[in-house]
Backbone as JSON Lines, residues from 0, in Angstrom:
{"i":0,"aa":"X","n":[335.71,199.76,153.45],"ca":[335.1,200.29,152.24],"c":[333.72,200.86,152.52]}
{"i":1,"aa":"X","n":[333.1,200.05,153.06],"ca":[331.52,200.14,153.83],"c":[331.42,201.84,154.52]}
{"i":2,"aa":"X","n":[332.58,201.91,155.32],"ca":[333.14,203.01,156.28],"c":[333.06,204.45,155.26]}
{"i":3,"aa":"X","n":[334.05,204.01,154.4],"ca":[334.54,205.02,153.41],"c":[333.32,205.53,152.93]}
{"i":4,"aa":"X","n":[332.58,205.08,152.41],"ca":[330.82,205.07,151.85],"c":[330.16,206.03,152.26]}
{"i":5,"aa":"X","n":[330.2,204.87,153.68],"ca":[328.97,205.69,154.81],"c":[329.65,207.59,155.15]}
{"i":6,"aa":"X","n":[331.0,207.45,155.1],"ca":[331.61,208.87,155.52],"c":[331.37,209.81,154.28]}
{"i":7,"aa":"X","n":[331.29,209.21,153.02],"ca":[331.23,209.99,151.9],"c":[329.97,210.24,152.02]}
{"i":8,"aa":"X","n":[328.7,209.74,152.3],"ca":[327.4,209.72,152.24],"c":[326.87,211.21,153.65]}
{"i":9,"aa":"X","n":[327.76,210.67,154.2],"ca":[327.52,212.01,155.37],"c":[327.93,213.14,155.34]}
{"i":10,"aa":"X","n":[329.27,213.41,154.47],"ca":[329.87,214.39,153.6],"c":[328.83,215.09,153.17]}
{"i":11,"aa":"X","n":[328.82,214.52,152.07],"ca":[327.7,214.8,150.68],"c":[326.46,215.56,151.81]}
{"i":12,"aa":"X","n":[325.8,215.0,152.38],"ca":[324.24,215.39,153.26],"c":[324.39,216.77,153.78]}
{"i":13,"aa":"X","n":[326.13,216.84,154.7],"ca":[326.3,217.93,155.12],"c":[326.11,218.95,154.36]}
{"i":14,"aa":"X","n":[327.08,218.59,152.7],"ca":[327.09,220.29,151.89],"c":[325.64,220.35,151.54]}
{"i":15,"aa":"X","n":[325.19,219.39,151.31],"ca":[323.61,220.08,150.51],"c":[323.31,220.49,151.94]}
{"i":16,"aa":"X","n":[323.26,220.3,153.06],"ca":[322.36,220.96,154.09],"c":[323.12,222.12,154.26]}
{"i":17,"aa":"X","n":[324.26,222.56,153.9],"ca":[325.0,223.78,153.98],"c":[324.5,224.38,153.22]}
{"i":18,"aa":"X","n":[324.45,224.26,151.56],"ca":[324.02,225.06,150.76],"c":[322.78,225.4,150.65]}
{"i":19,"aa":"X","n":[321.53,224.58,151.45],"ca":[320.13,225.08,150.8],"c":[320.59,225.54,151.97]}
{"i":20,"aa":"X","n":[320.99,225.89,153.53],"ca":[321.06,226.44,154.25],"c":[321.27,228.54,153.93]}
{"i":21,"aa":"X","n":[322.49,227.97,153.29],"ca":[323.05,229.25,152.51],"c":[322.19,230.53,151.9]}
{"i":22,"aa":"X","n":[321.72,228.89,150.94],"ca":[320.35,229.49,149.61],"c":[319.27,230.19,150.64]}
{"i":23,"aa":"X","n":[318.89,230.06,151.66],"ca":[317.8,230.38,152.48],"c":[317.97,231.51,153.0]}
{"i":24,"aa":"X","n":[319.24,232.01,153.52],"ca":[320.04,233.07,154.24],"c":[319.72,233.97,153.17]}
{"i":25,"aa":"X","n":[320.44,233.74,151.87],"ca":[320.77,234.78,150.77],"c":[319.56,235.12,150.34]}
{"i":26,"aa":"X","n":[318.13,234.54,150.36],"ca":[316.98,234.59,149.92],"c":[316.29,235.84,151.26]}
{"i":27,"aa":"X","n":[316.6,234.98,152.36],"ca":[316.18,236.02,153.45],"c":[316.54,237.42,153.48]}
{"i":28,"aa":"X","n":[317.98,237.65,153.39],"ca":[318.68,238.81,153.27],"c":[317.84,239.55,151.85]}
{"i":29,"aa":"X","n":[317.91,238.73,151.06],"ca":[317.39,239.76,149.47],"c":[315.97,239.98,150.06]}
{"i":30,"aa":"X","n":[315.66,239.55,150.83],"ca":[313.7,240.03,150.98],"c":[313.96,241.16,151.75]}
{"i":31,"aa":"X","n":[315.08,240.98,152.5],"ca":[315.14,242.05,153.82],"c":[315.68,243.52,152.81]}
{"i":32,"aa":"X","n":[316.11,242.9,152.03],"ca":[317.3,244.94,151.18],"c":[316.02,244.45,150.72]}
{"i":33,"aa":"X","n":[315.32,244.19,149.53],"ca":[314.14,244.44,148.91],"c":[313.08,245.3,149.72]}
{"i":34,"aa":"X","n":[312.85,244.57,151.18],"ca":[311.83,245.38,151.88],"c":[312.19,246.6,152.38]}
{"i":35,"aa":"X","n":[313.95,247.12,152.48],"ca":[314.34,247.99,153.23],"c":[314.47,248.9,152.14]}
{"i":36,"aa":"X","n":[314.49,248.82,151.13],"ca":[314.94,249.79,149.43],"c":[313.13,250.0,149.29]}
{"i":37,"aa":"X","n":[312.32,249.15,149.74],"ca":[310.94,249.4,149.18],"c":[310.43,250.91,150.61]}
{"i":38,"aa":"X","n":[311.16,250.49,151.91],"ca":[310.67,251.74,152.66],"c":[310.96,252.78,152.28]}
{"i":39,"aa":"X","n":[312.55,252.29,152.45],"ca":[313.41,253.82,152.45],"c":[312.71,254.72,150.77]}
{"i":40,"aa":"X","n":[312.17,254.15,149.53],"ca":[311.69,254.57,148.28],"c":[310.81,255.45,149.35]}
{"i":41,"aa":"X","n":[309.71,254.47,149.73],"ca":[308.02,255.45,150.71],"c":[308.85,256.3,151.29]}
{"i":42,"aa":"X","n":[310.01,256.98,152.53],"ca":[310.25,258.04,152.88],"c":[310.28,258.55,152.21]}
{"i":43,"aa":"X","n":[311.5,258.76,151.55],"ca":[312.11,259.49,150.18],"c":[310.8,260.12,149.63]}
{"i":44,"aa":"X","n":[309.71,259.4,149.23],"ca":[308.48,259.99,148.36],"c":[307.56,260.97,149.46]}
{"i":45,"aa":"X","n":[307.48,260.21,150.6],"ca":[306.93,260.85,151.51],"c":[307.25,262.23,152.1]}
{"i":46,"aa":"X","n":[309.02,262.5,152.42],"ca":[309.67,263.59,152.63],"c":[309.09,264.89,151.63]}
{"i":47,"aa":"X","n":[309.86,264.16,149.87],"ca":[309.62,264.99,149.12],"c":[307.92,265.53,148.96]}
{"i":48,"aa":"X","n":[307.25,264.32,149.24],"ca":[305.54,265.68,148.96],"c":[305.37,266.54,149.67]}
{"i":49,"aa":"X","n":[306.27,266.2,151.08],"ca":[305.47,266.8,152.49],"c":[306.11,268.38,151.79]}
{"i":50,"aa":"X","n":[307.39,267.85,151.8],"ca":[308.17,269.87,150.89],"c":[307.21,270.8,150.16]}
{"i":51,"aa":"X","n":[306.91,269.67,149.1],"ca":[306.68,270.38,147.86],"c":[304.92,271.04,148.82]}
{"i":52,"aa":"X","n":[304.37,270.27,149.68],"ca":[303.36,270.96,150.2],"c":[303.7,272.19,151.38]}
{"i":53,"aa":"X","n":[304.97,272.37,152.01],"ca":[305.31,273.18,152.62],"c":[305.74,274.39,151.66]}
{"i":54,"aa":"X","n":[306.11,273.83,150.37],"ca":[306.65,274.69,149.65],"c":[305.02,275.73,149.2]}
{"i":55,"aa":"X","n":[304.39,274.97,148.93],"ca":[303.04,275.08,148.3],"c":[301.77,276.11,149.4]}
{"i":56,"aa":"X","n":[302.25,275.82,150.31],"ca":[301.4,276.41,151.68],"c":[302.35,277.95,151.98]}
{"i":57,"aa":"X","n":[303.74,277.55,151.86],"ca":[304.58,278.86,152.58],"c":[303.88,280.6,152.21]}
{"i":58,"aa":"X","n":[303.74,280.63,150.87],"ca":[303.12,281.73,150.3],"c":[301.78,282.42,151.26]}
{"i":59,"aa":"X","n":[300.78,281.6,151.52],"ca":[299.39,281.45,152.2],"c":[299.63,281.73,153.56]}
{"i":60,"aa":"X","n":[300.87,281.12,154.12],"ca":[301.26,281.67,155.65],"c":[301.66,282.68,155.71]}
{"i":61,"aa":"X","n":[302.63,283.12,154.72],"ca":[303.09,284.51,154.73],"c":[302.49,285.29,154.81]}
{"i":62,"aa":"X","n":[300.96,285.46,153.88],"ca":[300.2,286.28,153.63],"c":[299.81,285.95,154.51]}
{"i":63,"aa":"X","n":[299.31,285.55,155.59],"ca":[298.32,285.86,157.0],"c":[299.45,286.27,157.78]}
{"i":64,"aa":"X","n":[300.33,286.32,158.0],"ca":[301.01,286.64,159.04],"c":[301.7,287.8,158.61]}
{"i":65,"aa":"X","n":[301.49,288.51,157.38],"ca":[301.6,289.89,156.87],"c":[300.23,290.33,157.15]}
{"i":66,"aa":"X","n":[299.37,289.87,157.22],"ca":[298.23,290.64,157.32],"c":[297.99,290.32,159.31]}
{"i":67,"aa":"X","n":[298.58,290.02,159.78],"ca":[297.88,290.02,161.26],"c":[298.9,291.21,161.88]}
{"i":68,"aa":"X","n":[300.07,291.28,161.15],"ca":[301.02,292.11,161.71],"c":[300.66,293.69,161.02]}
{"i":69,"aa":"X","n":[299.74,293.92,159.84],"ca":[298.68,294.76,159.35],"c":[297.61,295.45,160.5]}
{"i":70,"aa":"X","n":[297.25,294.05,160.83],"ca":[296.38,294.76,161.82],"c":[296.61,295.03,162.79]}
{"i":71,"aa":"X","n":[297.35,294.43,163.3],"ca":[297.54,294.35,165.02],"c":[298.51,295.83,164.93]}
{"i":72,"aa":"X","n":[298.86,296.48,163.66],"ca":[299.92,297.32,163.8],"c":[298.51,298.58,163.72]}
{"i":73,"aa":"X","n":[297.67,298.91,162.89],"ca":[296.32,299.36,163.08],"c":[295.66,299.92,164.25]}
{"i":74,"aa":"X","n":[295.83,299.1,165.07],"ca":[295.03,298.34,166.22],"c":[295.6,299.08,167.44]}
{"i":75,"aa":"X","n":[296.95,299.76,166.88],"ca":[298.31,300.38,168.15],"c":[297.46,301.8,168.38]}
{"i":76,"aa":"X","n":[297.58,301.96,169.9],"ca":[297.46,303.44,170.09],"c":[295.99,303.59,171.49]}
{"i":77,"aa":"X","n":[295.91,305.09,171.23],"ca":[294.91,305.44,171.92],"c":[293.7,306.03,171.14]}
{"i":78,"aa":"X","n":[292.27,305.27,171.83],"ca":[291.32,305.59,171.38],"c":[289.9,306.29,171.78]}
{"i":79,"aa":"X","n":[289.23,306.6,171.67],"ca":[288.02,307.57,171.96],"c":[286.79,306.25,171.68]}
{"i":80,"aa":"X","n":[285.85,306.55,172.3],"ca":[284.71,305.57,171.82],"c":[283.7,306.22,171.32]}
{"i":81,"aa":"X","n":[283.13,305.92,170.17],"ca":[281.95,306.92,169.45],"c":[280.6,306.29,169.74]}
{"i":82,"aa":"X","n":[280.73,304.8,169.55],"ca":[279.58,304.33,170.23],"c":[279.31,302.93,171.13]}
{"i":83,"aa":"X","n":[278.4,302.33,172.66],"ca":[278.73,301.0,172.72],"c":[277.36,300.88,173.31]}
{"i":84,"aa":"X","n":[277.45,299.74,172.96],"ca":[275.74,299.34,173.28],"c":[276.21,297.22,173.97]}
{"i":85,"aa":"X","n":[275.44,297.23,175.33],"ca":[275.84,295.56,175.64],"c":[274.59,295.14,176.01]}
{"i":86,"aa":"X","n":[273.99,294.25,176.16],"ca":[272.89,293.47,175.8],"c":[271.76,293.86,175.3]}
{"i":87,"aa":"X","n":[271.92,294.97,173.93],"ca":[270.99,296.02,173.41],"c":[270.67,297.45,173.79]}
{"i":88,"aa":"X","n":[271.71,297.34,174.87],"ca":[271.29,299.03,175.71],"c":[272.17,299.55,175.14]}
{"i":89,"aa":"X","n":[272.19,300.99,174.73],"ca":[273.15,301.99,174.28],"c":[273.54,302.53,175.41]}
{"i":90,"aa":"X","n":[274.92,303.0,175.44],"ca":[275.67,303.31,176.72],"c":[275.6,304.56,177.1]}
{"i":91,"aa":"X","n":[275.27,305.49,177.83],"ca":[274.83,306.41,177.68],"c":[275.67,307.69,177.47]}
{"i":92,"aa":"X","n":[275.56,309.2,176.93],"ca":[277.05,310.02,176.32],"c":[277.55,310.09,177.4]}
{"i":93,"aa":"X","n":[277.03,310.58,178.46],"ca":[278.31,310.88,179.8],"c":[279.43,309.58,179.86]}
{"i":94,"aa":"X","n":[278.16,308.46,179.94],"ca":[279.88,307.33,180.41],"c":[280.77,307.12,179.06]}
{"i":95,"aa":"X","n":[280.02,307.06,177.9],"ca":[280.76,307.21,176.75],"c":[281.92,307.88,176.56]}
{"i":96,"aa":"X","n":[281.63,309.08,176.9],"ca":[282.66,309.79,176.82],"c":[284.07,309.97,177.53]}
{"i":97,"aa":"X","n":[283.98,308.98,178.94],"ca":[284.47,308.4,179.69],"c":[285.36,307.83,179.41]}
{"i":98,"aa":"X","n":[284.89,307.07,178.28],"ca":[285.72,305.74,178.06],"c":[287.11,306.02,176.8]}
{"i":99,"aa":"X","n":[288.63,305.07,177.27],"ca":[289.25,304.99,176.38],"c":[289.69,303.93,176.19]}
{"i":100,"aa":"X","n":[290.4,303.63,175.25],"ca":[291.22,302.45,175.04],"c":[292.2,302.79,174.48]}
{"i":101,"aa":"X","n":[293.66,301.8,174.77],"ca":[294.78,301.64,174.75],"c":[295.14,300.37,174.33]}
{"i":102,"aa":"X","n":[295.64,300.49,173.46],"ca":[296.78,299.08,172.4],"c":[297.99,299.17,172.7]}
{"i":103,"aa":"X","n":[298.44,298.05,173.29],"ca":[299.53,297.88,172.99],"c":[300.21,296.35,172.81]}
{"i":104,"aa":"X","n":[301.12,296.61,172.21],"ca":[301.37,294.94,171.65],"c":[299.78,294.11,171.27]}
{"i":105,"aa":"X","n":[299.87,293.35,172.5],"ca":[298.84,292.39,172.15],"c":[298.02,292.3,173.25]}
{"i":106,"aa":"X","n":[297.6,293.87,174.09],"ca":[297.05,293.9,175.15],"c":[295.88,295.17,175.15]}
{"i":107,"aa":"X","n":[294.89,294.65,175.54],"ca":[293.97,296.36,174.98],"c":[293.35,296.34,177.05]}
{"i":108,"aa":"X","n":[293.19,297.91,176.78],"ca":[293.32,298.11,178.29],"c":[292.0,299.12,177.88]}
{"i":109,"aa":"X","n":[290.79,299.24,178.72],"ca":[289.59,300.27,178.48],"c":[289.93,300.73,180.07]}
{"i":110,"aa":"X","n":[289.81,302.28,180.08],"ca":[289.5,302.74,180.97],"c":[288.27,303.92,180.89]}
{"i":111,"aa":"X","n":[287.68,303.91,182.17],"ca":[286.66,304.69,182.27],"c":[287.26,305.81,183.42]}
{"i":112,"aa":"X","n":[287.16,307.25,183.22],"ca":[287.59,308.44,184.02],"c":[289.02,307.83,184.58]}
{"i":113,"aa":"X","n":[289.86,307.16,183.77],"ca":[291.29,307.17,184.17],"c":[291.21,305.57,185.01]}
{"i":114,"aa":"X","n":[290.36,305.24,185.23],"ca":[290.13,303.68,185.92],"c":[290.45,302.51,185.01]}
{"i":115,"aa":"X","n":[290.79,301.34,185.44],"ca":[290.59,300.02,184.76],"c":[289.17,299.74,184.69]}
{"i":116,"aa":"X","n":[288.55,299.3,183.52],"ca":[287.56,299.03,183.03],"c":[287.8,297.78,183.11]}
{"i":117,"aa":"X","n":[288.37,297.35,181.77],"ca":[288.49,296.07,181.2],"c":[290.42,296.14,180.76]}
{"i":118,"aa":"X","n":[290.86,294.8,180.76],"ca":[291.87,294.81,180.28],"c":[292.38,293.16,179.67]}
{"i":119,"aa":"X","n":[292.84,292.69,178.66],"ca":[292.42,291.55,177.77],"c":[294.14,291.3,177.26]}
{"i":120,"aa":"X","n":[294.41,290.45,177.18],"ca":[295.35,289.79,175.94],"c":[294.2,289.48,174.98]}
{"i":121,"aa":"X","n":[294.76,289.55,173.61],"ca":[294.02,289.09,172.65],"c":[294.91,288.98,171.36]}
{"i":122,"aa":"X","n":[294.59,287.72,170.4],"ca":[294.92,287.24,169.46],"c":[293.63,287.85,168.62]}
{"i":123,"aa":"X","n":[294.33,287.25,167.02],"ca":[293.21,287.99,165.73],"c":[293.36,287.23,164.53]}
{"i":124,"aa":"X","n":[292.26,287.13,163.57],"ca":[292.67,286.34,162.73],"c":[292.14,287.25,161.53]}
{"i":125,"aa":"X","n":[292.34,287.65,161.0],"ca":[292.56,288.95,159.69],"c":[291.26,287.68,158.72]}
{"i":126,"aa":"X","n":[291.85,286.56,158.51],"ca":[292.05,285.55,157.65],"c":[290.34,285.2,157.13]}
{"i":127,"aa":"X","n":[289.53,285.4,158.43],"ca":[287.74,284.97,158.47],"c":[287.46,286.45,158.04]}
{"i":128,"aa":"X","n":[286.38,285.51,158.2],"ca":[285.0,286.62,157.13],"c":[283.57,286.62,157.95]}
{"i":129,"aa":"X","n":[283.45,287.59,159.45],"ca":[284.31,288.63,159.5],"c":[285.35,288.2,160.43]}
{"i":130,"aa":"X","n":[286.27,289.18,160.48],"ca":[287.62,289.11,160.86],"c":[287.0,288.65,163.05]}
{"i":131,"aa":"X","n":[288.17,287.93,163.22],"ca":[287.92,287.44,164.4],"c":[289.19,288.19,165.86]}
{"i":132,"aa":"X","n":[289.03,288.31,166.3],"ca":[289.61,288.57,168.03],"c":[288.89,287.8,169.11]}
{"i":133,"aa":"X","n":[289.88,287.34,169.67],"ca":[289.72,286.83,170.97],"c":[290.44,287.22,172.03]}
{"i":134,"aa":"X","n":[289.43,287.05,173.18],"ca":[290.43,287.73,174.35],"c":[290.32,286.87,175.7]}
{"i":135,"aa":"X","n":[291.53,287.06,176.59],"ca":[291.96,286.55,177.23],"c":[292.24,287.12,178.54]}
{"i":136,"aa":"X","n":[290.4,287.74,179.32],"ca":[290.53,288.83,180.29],"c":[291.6,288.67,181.45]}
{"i":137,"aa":"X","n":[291.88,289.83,181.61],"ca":[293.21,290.21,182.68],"c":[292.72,290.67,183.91]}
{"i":138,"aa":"X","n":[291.91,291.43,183.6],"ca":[291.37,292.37,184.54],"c":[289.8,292.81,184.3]}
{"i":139,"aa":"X","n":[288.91,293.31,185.18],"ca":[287.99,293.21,184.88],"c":[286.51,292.33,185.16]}
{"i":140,"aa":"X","n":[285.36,292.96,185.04],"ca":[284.14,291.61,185.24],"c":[284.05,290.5,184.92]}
{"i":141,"aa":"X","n":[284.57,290.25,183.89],"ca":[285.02,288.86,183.13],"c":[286.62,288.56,183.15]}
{"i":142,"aa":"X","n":[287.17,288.72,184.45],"ca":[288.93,288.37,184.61],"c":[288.47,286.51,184.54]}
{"i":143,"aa":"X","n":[289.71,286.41,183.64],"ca":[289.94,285.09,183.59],"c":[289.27,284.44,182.74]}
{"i":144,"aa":"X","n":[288.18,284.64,181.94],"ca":[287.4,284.52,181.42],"c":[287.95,284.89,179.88]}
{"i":145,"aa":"X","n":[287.46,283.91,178.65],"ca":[287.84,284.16,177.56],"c":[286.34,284.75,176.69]}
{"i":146,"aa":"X","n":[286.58,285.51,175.93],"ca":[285.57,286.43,175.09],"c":[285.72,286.32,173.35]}
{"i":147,"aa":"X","n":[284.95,285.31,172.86],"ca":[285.1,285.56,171.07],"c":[284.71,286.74,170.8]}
{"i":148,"aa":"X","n":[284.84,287.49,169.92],"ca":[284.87,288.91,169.42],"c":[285.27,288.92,167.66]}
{"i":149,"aa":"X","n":[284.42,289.46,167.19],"ca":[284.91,290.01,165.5],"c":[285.39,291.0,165.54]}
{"i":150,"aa":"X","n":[285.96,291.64,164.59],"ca":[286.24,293.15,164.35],"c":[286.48,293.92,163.12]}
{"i":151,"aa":"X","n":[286.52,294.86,162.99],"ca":[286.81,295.32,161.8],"c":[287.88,296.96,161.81]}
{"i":152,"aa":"X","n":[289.22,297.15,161.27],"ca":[290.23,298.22,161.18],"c":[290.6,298.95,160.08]}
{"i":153,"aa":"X","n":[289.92,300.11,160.23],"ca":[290.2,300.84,158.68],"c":[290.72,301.88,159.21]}
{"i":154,"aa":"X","n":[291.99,302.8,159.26],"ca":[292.56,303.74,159.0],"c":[292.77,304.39,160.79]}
{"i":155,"aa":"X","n":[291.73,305.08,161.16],"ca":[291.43,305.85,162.68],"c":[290.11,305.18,163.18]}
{"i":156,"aa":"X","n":[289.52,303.85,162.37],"ca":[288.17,303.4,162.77],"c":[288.6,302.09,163.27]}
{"i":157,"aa":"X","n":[287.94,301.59,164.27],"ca":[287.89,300.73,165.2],"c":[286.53,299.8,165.74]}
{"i":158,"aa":"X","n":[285.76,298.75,165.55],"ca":[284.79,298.48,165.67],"c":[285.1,296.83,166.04]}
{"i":159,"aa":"X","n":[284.26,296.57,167.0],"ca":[284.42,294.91,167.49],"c":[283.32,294.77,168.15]}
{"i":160,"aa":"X","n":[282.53,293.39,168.44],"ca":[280.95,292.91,168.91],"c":[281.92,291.42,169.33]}
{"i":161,"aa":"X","n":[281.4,291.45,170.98],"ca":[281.99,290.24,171.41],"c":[280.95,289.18,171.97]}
{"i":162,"aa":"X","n":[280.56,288.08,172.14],"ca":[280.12,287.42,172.97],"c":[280.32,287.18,174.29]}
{"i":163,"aa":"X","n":[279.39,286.75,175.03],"ca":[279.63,286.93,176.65],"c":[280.6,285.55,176.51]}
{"i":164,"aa":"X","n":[281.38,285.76,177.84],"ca":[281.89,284.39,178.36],"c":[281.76,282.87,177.78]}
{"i":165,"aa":"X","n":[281.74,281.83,176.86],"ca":[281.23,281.04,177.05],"c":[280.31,280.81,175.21]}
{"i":166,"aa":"X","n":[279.72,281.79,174.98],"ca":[278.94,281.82,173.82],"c":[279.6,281.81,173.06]}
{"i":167,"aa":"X","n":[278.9,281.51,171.45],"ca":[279.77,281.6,170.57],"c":[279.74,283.12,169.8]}
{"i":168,"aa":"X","n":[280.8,282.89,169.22],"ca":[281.36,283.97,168.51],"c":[280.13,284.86,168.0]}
{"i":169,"aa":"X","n":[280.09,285.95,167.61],"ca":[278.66,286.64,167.29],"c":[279.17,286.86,165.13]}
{"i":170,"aa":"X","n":[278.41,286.9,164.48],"ca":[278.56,287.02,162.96],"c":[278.28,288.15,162.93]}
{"i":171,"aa":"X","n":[277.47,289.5,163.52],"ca":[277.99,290.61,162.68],"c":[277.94,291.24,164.42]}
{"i":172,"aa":"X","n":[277.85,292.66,163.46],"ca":[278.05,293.86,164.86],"c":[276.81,294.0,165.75]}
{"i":173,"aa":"X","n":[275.34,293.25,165.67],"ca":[274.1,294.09,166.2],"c":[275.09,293.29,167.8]}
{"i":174,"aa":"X","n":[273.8,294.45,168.62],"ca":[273.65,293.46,170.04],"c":[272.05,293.63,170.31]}
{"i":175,"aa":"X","n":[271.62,292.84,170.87],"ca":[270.04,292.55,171.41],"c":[269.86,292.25,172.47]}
{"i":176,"aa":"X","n":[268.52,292.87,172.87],"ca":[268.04,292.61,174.11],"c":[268.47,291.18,174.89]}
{"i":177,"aa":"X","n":[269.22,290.61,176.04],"ca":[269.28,289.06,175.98],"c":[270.31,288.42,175.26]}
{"i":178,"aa":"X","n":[271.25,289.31,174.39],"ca":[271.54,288.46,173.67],"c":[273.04,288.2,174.2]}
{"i":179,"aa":"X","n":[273.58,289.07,175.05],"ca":[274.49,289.19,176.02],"c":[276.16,289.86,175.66]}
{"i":180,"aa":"X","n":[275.69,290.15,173.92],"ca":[276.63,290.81,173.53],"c":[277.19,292.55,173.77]}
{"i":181,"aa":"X","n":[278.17,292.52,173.92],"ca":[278.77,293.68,173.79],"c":[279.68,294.39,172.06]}
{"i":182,"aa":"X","n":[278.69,295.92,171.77],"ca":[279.41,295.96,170.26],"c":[279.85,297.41,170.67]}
{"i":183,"aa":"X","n":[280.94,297.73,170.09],"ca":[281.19,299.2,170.26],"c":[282.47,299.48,168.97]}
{"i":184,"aa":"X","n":[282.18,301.37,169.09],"ca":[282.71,301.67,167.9],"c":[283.65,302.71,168.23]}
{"i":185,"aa":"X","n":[285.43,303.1,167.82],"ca":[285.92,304.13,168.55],"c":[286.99,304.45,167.34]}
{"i":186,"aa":"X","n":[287.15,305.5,167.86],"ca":[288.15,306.85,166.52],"c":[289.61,306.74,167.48]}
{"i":187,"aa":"X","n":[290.61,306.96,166.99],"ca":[291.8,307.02,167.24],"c":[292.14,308.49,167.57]}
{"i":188,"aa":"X","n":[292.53,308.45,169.12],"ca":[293.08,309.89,169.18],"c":[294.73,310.3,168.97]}
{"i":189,"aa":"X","n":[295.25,309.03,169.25],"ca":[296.83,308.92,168.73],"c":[297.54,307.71,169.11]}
{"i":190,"aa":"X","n":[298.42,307.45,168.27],"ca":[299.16,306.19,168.3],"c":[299.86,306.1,169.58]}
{"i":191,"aa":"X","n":[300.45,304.89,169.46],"ca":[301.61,304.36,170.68],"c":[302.53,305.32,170.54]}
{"i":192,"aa":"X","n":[303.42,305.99,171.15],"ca":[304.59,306.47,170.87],"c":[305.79,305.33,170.99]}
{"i":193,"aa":"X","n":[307.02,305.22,169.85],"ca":[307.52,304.71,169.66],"c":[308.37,303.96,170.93]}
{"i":194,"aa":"X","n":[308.88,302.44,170.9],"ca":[309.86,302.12,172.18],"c":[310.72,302.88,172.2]}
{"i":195,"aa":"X","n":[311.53,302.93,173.13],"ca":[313.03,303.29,173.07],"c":[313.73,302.77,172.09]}
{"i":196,"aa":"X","n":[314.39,303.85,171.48],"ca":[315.86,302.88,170.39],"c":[314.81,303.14,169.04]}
{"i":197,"aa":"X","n":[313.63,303.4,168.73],"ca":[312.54,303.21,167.65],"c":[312.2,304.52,167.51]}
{"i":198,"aa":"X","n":[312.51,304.52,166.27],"ca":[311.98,305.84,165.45],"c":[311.08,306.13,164.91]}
């Protein structure tokens, strides 16, 4: 009888240690979907703002990247130089007259009496105030060497003031004695002629 007792008594201990066992599991699990329904909510919210701000920005990109393809289309061709002046010296008419430049794509090439002068990759940003170019010499006194530069493109007019090597960007067109800038100004004598296949 004693036996019977003691076995019922050990019974009994087991299920309650089964069930708060249970109760503990099912408690754990509900914290775990609670905490996993509380992230997955933060993506979900997180995804959707990031949109609605891509959505919100797309307009603003467009418009600069309509306007760089504005200029840089501007920017195409062959040019004459009307005026250039580099660390305040004006360049004088003979070599002036010397000088041309050539656009293409995203590469401007100056030559003097049919020579390489200077020759640059360069990027542009329409977007500042004033408008910015940078270049990325190829060829030239400053090969290898990167050059901040502003500029400004209206119609057959052409105008840019760069900083030497190293300096910062210059805010308008002067150049000064010392000051190590180069500014110059040039008229369009004619465009790129079209690629092949382009009309």
């Amino acid at each position: 009888m004693l036996q019977a007792i003691t076995q019922r008594s050990t019974n009994s201990k087991r299920t309650a240690y089964f069930l708060v066992t249970l109760a503990r599991r099912k408690r754990t699990l509900g914290d775990i979907s609670l905490r996993q329904s509380t992230t997955n909510m933060k993506t979900i919210r997180i995804v959707f703002i990031s949109a609605l701000a891509l959505v919100a920005l797309a307009p603003a990109w467009g418009a600069e990247n309509e306007a760089v393809k504005r200029d840089m289309a501007l920017m195409q061709g062959e040019w004459s130089m009307v005026s250039g002046s580099a660390d305040g010296m004006s360049m004088p008419d003979d070599m002036r007259q010397q000088m041309k430049r050539v656009c293409k794509g995203d590469e401007a090439t100056t030559t003097m009496s049919g020579r390489v002068y200077f020759q640059a990759k360069f990027t542009i940003d329409p977007s500042k105030n004033p408008k910015t170019i940078d270049y990325a010499v190829t060829a030239g006194p400053t090969k290898g060497e990167k050059q901040l530069g502003i500029y400004e493109v209206n119609g057959d007019a052409f105008k840019a003031c760069f900083a030497k090597p190293g300096a910062e960007r210059p805010t308008d067109f002067t150049s000064q004695p010392g000051d190590g800038r180069t500014s110059s100004e040039w008229k369009r004598v004619k465009p790129v002629p079209p690629a092949a296949g382009e009309k």
